[in-house]
N, C-alpha and C positions, 0 to 999 in steps of 0.2 A: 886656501888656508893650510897652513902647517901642522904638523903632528910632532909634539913630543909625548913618546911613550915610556911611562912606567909599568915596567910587566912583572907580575909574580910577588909582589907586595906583601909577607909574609907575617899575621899579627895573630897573637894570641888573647883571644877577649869571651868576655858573656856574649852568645849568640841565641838564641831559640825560644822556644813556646813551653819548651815541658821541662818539667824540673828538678833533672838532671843535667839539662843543660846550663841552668841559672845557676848551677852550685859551681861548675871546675871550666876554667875559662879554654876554648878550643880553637884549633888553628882556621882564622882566615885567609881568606886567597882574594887578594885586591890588585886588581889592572887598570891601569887607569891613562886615556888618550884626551891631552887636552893640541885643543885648538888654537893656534896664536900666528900671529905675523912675527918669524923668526929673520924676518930679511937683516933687520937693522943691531940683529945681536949680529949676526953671522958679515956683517958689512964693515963692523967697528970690532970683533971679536972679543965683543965685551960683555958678559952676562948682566952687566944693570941694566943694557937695553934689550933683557930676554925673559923668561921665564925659566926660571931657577928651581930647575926638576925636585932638587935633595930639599928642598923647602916644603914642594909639595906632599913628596912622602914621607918626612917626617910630620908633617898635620895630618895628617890620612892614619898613619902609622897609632899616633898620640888619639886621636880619635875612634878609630875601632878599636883600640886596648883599654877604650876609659867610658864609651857611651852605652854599653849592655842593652843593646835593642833588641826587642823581641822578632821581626825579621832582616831579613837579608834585604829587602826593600828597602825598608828607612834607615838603614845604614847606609847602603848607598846613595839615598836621596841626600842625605847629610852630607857623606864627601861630596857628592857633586858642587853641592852649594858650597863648601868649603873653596872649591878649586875654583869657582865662577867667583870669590869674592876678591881673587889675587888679580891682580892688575894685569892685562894684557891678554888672558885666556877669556876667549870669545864664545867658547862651546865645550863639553867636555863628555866623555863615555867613560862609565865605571861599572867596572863588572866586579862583584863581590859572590865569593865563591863558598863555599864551605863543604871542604875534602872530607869524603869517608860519611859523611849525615845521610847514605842512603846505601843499603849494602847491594854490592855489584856496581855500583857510579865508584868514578874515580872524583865527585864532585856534582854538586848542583849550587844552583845561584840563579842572578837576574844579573842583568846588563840595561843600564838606563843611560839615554843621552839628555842633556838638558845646554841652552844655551842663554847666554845673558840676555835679561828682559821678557823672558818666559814668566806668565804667572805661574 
């Protein structure tokens, strides 16, 4: 299976539990590696036969700046399912990060994979 990777995915949104965080929206860090059969874009050099990366991170992008979840989990769990509902992407990995939420980390987060037909 193939990998197109979106790395570094930079969004500013409500993130957290306490409530300072629910008040002033803070920056997320989204990477995201979807799985697909790239043969037949890359064979016709035509993106209708492929998965159309700037599609995906602007729904990802739109989505962590609009869905104010209380963790890093279900934000992820969200894009996931987001990326698994576009046509061709078979499996996907999303790491959602959030820079500076612990002092001395350059970052903590989860990293989740999920693939089509998963309950």
């Amino acid at each position: 299976m193939d990998k197109i990777l979106i790395k570094d995915l930079t969004a500013r949104g409500i993130i957290g539990v306490n409530d300072w965080e629910r008040q002033n929206p803070q920056e997320i860090r989204i990477n995201i590696t979807l799985f697909a059969d790239t043969r037949r874009a890359a064979e016709h050099d035509d993106i209708a036969y492929g998965v159309n990366y700037r599609t995906v991170a602007k729904k990802a992008l739109a989505h962590a700046e609009s869905a104010q979840r209380l963790t890093v989990e279900a934000l992820a769990a969200d894009i996931a399912r987001l990326c698994l509902e576009i046509e061709g992407v078979q499996k996907v990995q999303v790491r959602v990060e959030k820079p500076g939420a612990v002092r001395f980390a350059g970052s903590v987060g989860v990293e989740i994979e999920r693939a089509k037909g998963e309950v």
